[in-house]
N, C-alpha and C positions, 0 to 999 in steps of 0.2 A: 042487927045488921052484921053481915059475913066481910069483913076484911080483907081481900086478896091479897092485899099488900104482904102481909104479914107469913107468908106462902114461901117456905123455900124448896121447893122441889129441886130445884135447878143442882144443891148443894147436897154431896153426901154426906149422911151420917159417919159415916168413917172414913179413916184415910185410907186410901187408896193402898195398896202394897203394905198394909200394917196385917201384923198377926192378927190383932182383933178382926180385920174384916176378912183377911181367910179363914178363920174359926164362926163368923157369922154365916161364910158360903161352905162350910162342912155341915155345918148343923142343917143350913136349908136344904142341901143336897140328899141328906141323911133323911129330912121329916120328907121330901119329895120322895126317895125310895121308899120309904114304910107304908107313906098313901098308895105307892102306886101297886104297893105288894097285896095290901089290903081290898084293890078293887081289882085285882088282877084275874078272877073267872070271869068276869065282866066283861071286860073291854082289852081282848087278847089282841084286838088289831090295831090299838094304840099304843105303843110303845111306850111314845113318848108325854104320854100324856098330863101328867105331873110335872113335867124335866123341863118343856117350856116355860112357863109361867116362872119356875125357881131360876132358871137363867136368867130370865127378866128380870125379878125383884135381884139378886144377886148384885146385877150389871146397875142395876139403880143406887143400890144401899154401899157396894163396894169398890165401884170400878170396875171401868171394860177388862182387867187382867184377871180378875178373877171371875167375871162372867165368860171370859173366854176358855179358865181353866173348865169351871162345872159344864163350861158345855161339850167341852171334851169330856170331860168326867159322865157327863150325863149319858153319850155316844158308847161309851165304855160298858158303864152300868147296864144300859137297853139290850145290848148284845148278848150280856152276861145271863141276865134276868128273865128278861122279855120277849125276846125273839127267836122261833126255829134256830136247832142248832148248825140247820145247813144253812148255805151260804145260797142266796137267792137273790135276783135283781130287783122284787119285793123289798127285801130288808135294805140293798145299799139305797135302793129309793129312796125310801123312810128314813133312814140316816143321812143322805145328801141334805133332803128338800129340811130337815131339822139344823144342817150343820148351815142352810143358807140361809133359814128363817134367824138361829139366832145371832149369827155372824151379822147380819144387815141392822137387828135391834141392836147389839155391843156396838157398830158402828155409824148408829146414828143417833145413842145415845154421848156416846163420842163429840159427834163433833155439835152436839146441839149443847155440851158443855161447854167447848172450846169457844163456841162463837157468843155465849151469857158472860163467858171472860174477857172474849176481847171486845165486847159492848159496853162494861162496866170499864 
């Protein structure tokens, strides 16, 4: 028999604003650029296609600060990387609807923290 009890999702593995879990969100950022370089003849019209998922786990494992740094960082790296080097309503597209996908997960992984605090 599976236990739910025993289930802490709610709690991160690291403190929040400690070096350890900005050194956990380098590394994921880093193994997210290597995949995305790695399948990058592939799927040239997804930029972002790695860099999601790593904001999420990020935002989960470390706190919304440093899910909020990689997803700037992420915004940074796709421009760099991944995207025409002209500037097109395409790319700010792709960069908005990413800066609002993960801005809305940091922020309601946020407050679904705040509100297992102030219930306990």
């Amino acid at each position: 028999m599976f236990d739910l009890s025993k289930l802490k999702i709610d709690l991160m593995p690291f403190k929040p604003g400690s070096p350890k879990s900005y050194w956990l969100a380098v590394a994921i950022m880093a193994l997210a650029t290597f995949v995305r370089l790695e399948i990058s003849l592939e799927t040239d019209w997804l930029p972002y296609l790695t860099f999601f998922p790593a904001v999420v786990v990020i935002t989960l494992f470390c706190g919304g600060a440093a899910g909020a740094a990689s997803a700037l960082l992420s915004i940074a790296l796709a421009w760099v990387f991944f995207m025409p080097r002209e500037v097109s309503f395409e790319n700010i597209y792709r960069s908005t609807m990413f800066a609002i996908g993960t801005g809305s997960v940091i922020l309601v992984a946020g407050a679904v923290r705040r509100t297992t605090i102030f219930i306990r």
